[in-house]
Structure formats: structure tokens, C-alpha cells
ZAMARGU-374145 format. One record per atom (N, C-alpha, C, O): residue in one letter; x, y, z. Coordinates in steps of 0.05 Angstrom, whole numbers, padded with zeros to 5 digits, always signed. Example, Ala and Ser with C-alpha at 12.3 -4.5 7.8 and 13.67 -1.06 7.14 Angstrom:
A+00264-00114+00156 A+00246-00090+00156 A+00264-00066+00156 A+00285-00066+00169 S+00257-00045+00142 S+00273-00021+00143 S+00258+00001+00157 S+00268+00023+00161 
//
This chain:
X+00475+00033-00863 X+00484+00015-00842 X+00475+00024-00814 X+00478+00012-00793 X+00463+00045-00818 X+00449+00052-00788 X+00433+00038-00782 X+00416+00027-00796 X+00438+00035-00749 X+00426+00014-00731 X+00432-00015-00734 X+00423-00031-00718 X+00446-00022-00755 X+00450-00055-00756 X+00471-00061-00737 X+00494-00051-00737 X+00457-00082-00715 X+00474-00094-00698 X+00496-00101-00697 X+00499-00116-00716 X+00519-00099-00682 X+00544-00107-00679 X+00553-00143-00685 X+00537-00157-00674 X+00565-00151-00693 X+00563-00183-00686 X+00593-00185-00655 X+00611-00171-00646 X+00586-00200-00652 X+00600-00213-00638 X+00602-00245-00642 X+00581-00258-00640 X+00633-00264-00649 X+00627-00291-00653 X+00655-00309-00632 X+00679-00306-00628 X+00633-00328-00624 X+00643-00343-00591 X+00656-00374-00609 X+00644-00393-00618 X+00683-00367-00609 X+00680-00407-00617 X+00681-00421-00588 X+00681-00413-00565 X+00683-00448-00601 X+00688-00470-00582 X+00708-00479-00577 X+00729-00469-00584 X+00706-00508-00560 X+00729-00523-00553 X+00748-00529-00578 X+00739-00526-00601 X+00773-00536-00572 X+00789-00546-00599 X+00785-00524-00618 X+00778-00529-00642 X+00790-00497-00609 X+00784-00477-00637 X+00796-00448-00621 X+00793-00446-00597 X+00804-00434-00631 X+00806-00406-00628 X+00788-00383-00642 X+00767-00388-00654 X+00796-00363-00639 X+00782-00339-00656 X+00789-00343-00685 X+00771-00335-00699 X+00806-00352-00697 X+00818-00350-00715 X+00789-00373-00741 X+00779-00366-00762 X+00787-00392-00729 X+00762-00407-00738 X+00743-00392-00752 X+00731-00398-00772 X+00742-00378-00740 X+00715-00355-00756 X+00717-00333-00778 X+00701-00316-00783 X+00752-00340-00796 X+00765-00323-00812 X+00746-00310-00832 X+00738-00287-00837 X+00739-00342-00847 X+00723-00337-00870 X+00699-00325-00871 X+00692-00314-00892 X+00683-00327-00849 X+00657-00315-00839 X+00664-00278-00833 X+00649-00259-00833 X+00691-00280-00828 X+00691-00247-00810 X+00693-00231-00841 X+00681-00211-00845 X+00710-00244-00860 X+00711-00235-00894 X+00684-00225-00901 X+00680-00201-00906 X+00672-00239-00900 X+00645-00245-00914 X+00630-00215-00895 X+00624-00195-00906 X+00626-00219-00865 X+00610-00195-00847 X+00634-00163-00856 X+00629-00145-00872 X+00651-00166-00843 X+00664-00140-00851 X+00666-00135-00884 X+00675-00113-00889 X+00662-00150-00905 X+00658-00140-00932 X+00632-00131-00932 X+00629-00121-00954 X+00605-00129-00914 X+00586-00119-00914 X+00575-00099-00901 X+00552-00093-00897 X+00606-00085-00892 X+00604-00066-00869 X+00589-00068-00844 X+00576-00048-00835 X+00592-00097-00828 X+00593-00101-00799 X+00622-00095-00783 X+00646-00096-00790 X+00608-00090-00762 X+00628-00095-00737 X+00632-00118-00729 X+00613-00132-00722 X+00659-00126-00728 X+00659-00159-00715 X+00674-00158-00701 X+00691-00140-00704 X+00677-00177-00677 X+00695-00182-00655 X+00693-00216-00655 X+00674-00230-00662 X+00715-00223-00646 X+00725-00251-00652 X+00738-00255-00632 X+00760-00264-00637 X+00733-00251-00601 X+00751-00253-00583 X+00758-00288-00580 X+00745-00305-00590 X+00788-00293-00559 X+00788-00320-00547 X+00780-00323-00514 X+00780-00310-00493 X+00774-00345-00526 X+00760-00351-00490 X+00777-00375-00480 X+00788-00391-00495 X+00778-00378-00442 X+00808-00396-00434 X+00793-00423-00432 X+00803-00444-00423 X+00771-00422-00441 X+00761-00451-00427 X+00767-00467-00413 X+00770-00491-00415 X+00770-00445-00388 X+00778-00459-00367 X+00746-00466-00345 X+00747-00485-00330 X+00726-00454-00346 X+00700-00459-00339 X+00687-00429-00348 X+00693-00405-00350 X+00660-00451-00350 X+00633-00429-00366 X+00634-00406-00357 X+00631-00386-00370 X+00638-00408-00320 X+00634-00375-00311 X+00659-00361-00321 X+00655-00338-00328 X+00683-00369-00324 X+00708-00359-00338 X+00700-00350-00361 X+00702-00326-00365 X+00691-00367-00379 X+00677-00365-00406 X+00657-00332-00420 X+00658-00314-00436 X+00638-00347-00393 X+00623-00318-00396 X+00626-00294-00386 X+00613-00275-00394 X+00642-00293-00367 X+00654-00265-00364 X+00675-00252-00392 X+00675-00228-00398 X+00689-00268-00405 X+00700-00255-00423 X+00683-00251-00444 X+00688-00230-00456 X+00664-00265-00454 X+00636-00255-00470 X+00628-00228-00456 X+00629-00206-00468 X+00618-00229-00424 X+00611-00200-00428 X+00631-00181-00422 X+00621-00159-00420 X+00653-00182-00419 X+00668-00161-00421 X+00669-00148-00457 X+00669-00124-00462 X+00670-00167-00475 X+00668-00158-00495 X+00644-00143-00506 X+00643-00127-00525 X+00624-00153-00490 X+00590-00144-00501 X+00591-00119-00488 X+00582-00099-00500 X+00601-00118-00463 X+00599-00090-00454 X+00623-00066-00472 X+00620-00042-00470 X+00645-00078-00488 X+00652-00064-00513 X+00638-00034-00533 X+00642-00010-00539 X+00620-00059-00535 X+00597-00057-00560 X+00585-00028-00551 X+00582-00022-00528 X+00577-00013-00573 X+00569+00006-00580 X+00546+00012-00587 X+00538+00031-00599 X+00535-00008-00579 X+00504-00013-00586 X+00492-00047-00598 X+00506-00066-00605 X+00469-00045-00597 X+00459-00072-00594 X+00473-00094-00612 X+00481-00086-00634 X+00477-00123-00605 X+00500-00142-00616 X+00485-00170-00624 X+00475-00185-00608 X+00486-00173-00642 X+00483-00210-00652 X+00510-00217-00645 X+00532-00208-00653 X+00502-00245-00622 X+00517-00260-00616 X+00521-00290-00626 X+00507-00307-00615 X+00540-00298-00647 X+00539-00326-00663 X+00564-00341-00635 X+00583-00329-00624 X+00555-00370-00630 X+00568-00385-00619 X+00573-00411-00637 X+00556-00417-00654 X+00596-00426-00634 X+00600-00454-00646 X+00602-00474-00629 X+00621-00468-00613 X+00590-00501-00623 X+00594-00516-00612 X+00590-00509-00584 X+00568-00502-00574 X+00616-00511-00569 X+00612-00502-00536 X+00614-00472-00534 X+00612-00461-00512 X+00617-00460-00552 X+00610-00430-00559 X+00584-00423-00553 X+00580-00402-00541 X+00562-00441-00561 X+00533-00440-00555 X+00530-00440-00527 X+00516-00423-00517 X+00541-00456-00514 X+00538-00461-00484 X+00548-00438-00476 X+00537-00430-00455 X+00570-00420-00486 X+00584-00393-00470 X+00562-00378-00474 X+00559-00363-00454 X+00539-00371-00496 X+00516-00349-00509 X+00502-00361-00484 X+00508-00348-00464 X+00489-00376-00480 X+00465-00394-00473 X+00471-00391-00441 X+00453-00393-00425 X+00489-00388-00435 X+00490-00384-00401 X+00504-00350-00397 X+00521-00340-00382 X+00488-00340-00418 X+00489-00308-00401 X+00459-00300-00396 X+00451-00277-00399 X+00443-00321-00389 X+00423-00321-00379 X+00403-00296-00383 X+00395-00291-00406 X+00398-00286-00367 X+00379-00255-00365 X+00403-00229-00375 X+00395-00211-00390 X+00439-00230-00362 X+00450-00218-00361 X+00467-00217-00388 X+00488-00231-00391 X+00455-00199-00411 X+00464-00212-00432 X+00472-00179-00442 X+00462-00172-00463 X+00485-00162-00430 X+00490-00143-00442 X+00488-00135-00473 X+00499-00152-00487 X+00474-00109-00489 X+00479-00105-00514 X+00461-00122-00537 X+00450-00112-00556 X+00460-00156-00529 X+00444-00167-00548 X+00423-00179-00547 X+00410-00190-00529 X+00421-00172-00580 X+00380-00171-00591 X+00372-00195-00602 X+00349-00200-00607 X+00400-00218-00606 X+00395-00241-00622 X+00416-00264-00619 X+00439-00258-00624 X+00412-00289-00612 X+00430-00307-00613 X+00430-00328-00645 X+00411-00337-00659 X+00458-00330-00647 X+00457-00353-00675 X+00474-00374-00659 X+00494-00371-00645 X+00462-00395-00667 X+00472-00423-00662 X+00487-00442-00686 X+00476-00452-00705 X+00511-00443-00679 X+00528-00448-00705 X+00533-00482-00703 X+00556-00485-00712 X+00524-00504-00697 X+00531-00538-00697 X+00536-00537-00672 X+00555-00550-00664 X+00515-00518-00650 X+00528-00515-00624 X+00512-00525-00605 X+00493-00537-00614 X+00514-00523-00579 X+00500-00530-00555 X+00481-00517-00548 X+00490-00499-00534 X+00454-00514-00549 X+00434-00499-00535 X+00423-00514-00512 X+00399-00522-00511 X+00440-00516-00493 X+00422-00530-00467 X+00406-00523-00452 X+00404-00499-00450 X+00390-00539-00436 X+00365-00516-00420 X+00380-00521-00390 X+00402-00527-00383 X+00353-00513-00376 X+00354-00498-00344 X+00365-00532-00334 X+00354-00552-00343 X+00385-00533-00319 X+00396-00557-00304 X+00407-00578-00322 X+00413-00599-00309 X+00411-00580-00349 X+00423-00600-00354 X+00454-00593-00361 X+00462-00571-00354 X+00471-00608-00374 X+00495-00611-00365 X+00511-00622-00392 X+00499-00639-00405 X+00540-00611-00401 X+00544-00627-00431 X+00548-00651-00424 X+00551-00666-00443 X+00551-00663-00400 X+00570-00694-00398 X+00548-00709-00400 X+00547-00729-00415 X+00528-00699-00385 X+00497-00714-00385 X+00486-00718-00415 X+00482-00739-00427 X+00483-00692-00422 X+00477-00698-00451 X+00496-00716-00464 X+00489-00740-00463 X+00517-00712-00475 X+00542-00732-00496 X+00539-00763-00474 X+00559-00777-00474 X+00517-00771-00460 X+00519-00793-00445 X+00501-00818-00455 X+00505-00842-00457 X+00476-00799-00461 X+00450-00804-00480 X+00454-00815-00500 X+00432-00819-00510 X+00478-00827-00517 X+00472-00833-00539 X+00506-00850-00538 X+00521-00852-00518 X+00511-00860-00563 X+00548-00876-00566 X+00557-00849-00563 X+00544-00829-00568 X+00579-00849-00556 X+00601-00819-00563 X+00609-00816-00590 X+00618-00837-00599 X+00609-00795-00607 X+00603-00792-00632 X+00634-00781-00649 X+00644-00760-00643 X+00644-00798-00668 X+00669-00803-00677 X+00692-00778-00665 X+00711-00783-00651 X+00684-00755-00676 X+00698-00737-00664 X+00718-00726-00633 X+00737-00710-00632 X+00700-00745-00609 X+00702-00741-00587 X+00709-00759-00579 X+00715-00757-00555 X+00714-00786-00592 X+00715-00806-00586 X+00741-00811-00571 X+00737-00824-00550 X+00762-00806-00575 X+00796-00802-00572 X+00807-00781-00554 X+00831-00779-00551 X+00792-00767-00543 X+00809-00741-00523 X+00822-00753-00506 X+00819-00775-00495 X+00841-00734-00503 X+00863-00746-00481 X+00858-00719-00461 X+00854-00697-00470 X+00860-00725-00433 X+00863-00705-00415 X+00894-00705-00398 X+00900-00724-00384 X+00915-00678-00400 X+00930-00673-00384 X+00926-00680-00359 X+00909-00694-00347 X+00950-00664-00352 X+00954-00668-00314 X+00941-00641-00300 X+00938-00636-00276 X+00933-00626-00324 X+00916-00602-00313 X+00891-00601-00312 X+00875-00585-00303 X+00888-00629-00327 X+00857-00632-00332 X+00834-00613-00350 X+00810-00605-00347 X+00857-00612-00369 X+00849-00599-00400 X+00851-00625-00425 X+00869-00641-00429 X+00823-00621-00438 X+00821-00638-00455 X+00826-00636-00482 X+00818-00616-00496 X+00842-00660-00495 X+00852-00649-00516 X+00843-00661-00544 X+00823-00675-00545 X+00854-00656-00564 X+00842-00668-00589 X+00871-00675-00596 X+00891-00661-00595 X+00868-00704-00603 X+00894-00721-00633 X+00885-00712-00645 X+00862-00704-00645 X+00912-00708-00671 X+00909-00700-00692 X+00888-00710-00715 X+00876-00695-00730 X+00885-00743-00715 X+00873-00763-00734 X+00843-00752-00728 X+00830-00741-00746 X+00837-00755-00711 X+00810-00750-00699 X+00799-00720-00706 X+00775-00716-00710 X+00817-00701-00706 X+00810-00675-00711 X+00806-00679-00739 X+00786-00670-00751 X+00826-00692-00750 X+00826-00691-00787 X+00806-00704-00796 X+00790-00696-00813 X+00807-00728-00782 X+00775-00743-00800 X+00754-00746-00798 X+00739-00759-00813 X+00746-00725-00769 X+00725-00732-00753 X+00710-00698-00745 X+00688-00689-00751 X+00724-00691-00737 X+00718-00656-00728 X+00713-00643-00757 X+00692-00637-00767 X+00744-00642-00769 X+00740-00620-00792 X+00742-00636-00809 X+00764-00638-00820 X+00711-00658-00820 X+00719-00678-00842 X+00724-00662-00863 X+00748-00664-00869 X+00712-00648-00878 X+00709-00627-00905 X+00723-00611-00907 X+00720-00599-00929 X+00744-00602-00890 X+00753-00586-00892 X+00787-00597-00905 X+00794-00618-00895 X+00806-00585-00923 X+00826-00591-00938 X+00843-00605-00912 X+00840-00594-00890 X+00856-00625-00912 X+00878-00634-00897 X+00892-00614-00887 X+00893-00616-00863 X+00904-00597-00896 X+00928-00575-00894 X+00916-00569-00878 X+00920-00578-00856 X+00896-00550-00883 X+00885-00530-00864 X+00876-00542-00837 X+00879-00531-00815 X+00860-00574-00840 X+00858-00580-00825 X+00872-00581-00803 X+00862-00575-00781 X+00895-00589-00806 X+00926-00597-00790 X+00933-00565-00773 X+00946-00563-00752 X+00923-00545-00787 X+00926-00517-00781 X+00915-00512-00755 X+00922-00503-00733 X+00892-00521-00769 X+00871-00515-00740 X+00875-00531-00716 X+00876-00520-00695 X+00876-00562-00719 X+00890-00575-00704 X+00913-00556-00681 X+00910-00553-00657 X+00939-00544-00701 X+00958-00536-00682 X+00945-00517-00668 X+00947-00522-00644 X+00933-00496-00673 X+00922-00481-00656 X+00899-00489-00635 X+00892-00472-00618 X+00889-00513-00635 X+00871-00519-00612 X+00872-00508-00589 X+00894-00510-00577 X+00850-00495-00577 X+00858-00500-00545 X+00840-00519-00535 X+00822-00527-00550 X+00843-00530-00507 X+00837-00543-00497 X+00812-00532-00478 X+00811-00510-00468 X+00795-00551-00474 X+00778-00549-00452 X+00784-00565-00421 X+00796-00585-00415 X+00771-00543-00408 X+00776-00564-00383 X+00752-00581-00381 X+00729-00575-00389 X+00760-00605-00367 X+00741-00624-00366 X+00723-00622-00347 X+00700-00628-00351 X+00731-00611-00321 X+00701-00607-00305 X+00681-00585-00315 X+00665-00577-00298 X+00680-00573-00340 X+00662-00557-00356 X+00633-00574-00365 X+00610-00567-00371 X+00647-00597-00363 X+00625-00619-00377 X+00606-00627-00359 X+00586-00639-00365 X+00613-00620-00335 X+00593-00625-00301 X+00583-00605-00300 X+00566-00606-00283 X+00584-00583-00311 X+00573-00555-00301 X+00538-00548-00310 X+00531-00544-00333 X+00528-00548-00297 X+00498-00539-00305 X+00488-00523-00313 X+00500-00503-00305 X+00465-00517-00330 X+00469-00497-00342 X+00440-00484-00325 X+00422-00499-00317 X+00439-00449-00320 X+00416-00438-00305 X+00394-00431-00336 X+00387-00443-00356 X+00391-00412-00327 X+00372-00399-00340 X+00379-00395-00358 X+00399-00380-00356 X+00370-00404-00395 X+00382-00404-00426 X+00378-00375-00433 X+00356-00365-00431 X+00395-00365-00439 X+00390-00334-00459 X+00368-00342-00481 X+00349-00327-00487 X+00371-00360-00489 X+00359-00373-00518 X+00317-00360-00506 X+00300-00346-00517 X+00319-00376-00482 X+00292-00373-00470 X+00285-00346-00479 X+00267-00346-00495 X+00294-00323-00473 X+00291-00290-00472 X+00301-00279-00490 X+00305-00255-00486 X+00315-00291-00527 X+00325-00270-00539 X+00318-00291-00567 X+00314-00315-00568 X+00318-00277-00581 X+00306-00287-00609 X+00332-00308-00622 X+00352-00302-00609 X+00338-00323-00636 X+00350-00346-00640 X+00350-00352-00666 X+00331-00352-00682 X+00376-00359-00672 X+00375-00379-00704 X+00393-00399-00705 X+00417-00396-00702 X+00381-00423-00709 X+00412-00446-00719 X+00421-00455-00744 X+00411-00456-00767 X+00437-00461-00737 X+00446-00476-00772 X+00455-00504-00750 X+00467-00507-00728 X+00441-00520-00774 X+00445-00549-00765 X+00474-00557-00788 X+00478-00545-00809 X+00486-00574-00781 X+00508-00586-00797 X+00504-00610-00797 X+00506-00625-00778 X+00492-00617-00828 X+00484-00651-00824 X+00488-00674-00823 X+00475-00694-00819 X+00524-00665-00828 X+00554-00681-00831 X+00569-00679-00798 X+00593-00678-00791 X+00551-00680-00788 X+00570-00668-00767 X+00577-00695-00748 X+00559-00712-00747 X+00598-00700-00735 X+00606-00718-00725 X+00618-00713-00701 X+00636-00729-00695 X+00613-00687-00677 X+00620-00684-00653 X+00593-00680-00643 X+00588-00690-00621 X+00572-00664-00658 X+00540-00661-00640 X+00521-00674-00667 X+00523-00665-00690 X+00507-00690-00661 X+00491-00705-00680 X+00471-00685-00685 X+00465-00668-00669 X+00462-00686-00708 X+00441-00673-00723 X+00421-00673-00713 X+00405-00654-00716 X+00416-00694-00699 X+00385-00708-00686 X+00381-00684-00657 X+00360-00674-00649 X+00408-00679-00645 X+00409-00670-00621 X+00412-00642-00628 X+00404-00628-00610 X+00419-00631-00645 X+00420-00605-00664 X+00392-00592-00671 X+00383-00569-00667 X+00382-00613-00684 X+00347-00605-00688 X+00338-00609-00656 X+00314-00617-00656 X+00341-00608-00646 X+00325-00618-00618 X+00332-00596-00610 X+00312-00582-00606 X+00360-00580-00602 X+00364-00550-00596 X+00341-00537-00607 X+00321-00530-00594 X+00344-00533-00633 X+00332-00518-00653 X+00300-00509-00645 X+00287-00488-00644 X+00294-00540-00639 X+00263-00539-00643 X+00254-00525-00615 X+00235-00509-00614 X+00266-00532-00598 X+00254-00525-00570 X+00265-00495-00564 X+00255-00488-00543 X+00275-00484-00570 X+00280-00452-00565 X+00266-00441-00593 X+00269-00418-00600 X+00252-00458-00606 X+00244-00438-00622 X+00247-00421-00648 X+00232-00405-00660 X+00280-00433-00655 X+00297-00421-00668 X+00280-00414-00701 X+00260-00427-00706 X+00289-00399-00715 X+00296-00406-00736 X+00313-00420-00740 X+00331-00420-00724 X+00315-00438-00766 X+00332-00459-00776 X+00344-00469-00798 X+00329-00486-00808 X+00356-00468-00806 X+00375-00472-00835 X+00388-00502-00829 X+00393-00509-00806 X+00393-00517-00847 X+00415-00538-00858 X+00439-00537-00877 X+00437-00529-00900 X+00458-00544-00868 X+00476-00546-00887 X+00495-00573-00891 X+00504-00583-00870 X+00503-00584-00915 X+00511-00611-00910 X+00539-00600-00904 X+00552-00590-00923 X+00548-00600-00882 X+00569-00599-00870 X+00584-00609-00841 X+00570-00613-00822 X+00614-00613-00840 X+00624-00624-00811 X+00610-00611-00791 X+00588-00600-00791 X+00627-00615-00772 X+00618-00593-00744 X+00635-00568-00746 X+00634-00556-00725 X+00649-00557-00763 X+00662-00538-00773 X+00649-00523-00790 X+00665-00518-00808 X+00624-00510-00794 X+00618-00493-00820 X+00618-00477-00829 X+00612-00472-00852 X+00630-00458-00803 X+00640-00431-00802 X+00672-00429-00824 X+00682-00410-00836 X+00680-00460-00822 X+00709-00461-00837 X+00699-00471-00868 X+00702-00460-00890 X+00686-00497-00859 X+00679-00505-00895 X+00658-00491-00911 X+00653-00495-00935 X+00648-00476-00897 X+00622-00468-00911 X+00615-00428-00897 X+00594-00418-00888 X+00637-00418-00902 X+00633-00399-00886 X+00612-00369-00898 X+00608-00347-00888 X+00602-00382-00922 X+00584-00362-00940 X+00564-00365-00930 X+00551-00346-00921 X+00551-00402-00926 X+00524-00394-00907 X+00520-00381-00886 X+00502-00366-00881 X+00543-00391-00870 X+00545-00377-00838 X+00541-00355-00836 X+00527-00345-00819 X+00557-00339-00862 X+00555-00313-00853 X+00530-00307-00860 X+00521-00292-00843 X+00515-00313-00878 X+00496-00309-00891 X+00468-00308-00875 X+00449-00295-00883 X+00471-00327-00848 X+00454-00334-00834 X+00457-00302-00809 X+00441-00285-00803 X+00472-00304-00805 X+00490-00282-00785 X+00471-00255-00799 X+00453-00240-00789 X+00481-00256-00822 X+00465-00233-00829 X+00435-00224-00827 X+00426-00202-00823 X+00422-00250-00834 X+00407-00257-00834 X+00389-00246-00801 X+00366-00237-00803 X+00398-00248-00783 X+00394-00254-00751 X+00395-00222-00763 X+00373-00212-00765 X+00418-00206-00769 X+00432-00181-00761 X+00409-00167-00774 X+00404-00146-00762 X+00389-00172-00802 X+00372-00158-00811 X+00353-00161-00799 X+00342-00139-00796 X+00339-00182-00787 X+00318-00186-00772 X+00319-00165-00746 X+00299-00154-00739 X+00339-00161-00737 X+00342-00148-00713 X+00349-00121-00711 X+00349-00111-00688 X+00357-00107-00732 X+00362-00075-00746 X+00348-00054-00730 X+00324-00057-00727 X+00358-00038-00721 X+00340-00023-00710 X+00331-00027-00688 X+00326-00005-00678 X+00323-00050-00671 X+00313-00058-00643 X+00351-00054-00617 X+00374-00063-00611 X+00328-00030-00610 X+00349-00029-00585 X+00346-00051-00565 X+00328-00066-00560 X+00368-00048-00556 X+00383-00079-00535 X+00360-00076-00512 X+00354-00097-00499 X+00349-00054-00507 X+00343-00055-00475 X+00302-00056-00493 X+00288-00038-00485 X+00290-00074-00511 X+00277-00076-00526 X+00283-00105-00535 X+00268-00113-00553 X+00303-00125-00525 X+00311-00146-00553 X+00310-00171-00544 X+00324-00190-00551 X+00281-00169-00518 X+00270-00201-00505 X+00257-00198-00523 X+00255-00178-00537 X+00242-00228-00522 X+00217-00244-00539 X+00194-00235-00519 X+00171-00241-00523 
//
């Protein structure tokens, strides 16, 4: 196990740490280090300061997996990416220099999942239950679904105006898994991440959840990143 990178994994909106259960089984039965912190999503710079407080944790160089707007928390630690040698992209956001999620989700119909948010008086955005069940986590068992549901947190909505600088993705080696079932980020816009940073790339027929329904590939991919990257010290782990 010497020299294999640390993981670190970022969820998204409508999700906690807890999302990434089945995947953390799978890495810590293989003797990784994992950290699964929560982030307040209250804005990206909020966001990414608690990413690097955790990276600065780390004990040496880190694969960093994001989900969804998890990608956007990896992807805007720009140049300043303490510790890590590799990003994985989990059904997530890879945006470039100046664009924006509201801009993007504007480009196209709004896609079943997102369709229904309701925003508080705080101006945190939320997910119905129906919409989370049949739309977010289609594949995933009802029960559990409803689970994840209660634990949502919310995003704030001026996150979706925020621009993004300079992509980590640009300066650090990359992998995605596309979800081809997915019904909050379209597949089409998934391969389009993919292709333009370069990534390596996997498919899986799955929701926008795959870390939950499918958490053998995920991890599998994770590892995957974590063997590629073995041995390469952090201050060594641009392209």
C-alpha cells in the first residue's frame, strides 16, 4: 500500500457525506484512506475552502472524486489544489474558465430531476420528495431513496451565478463516469465534460446517483485513478 494516494470524496447538492457509504466499503476494504467530509453549500468559495482544509489533512498526495456539484467544488480549486495528483468525475460538473451552472442548465429544457425545486426565505434550494424518488435517485430502492431525501441539504441559489476561474481539471489528470440514466445532468452534457478535459471515461447505465446504485463501479473507477497515480508525489501531479 505504499505510496497509494489518499482519496478524498466531495458530494453534491441534495446529498451529504453519507451518499458515498457504499463506495467508502468497497475503498477502505482495499486498504485506502477515505475522508467523506460535508460541505454548507452555502457558495463555491465556502465550498472550497472546506475541500481544502481537508486536503491540507492529508498525509500525502490525494485522489479527489466529486458528484454532481461536488465536481464544481474539485474543479474550482483551480492551481490551488493542495495534496492532489488526480480528479474523478462522478455524473458531475466539469465547467471551464467563465461559465456558470445557471448558464449551462439554461442551454437545454430543465431536466426531470430539477424540474420542481422550491427555494426558502434563505434562499436555499430544495428538493420534493416525488422528484428526488423518481427523478434524482430513479434506481435506487424507494426506502432508501426516501432516506436520502431526509437527509438532503440544500444549496444556495446564488451558487448557480457563480463563475467558474481557472478548472483544476485543466492541470491535473482526470476520470469520469458518465451515468446514462441520469436525469439531473444529461449524458450528452456529461460526455462533453469528459471529452474536453481530456478525461478518461467509463459508462454506467445508471441515475445521477451511482455512487448509491452502483457503488462497485465507482469505487472501482476511484481506484482505478488511485493506481494510475501511485507513487507520483503531489508537488509532481500536473499534466
Amino acid at each position: 500500500m505504499n505510496g497509494r494516494p489518499n482519496i478524498v470524496l466531495v458530494h453534491g447538492a441534495w446529498a451529504d457525506g453519507s451518499c458515498w457509504s457504499g463506495v467508502i466499503e468497497h475503498l477502505q476494504a482495499d486498504g485506502y484512506q477515505v475522508t467523506a467530509p460535508q460541505f454548507p453549500l452555502t457558495s463555491t468559495g465556502d465550498d472550497v475552502a472546506r475541500l481544502r482544509q481537508v486536503l491540507n489533512l492529508q498525509d500525502g498526495p490525494t485522489i479527489v472524486a466529486g458528484h454532481s456539484y461536488g465536481g464544481q467544488i474539485m474543479t474550482a480549486l483551480g492551481t490551488d489544489a493542495p495534496n492532489v495528483v488526480g480528479l474523478v468525475y462522478i455524473a458531475a460538473f466539469g465547467l471551464d474558465n467563465g461559465e456558470s451552472l445557471g448558464a449551462l442548465l439554461s442551454q437545454g429544457p430543465t431536466p426531470p430531476a430539477v424540474a420542481h425545486l422550491f427555494t426558502d426565505k434563505q434562499g436555499f434550494m430544495w428538493q420534493p420528495q416525488d422528484e428526488f424518488v423518481e427523478h434524482f435517485a430513479a434506481d435506487v430502492d424507494p426506502v432508501q431513496a426516501k432516506v436520502m431525501h431526509c437527509v438532503q441539504q440544500p444549496i444556495a441559489a446564488a451558487i448557480f451565478s457563480e463563475a467558474m476561474g481557472v478548472p483544476a481539471w485543466k492541470s491535473l489528470p482526470s476520470w469520469y463516469l458518465i451515468a446514462t440514466q441520469d436525469q439531473a445532468i444529461p449524458p450528452d452534457a456529461q460526455r462533453m465534460f469528459a471529452s474536453r478535459m481530456g478525461a478518461t471515461t467509463s459508462e454506467v447505465p445508471a441515475s445521477h446517483v451511482p455512487m448509491v446504485s452502483r457503488p462497485d463501479e465507482v469505487a472501482q473507477l476511484i481506484k482505478t485513478a488511485a493506481e494510475a497515480r501511485t507513487a507520483v508525489p503531489a508537488s509532481q501531479a500536473r499534466k
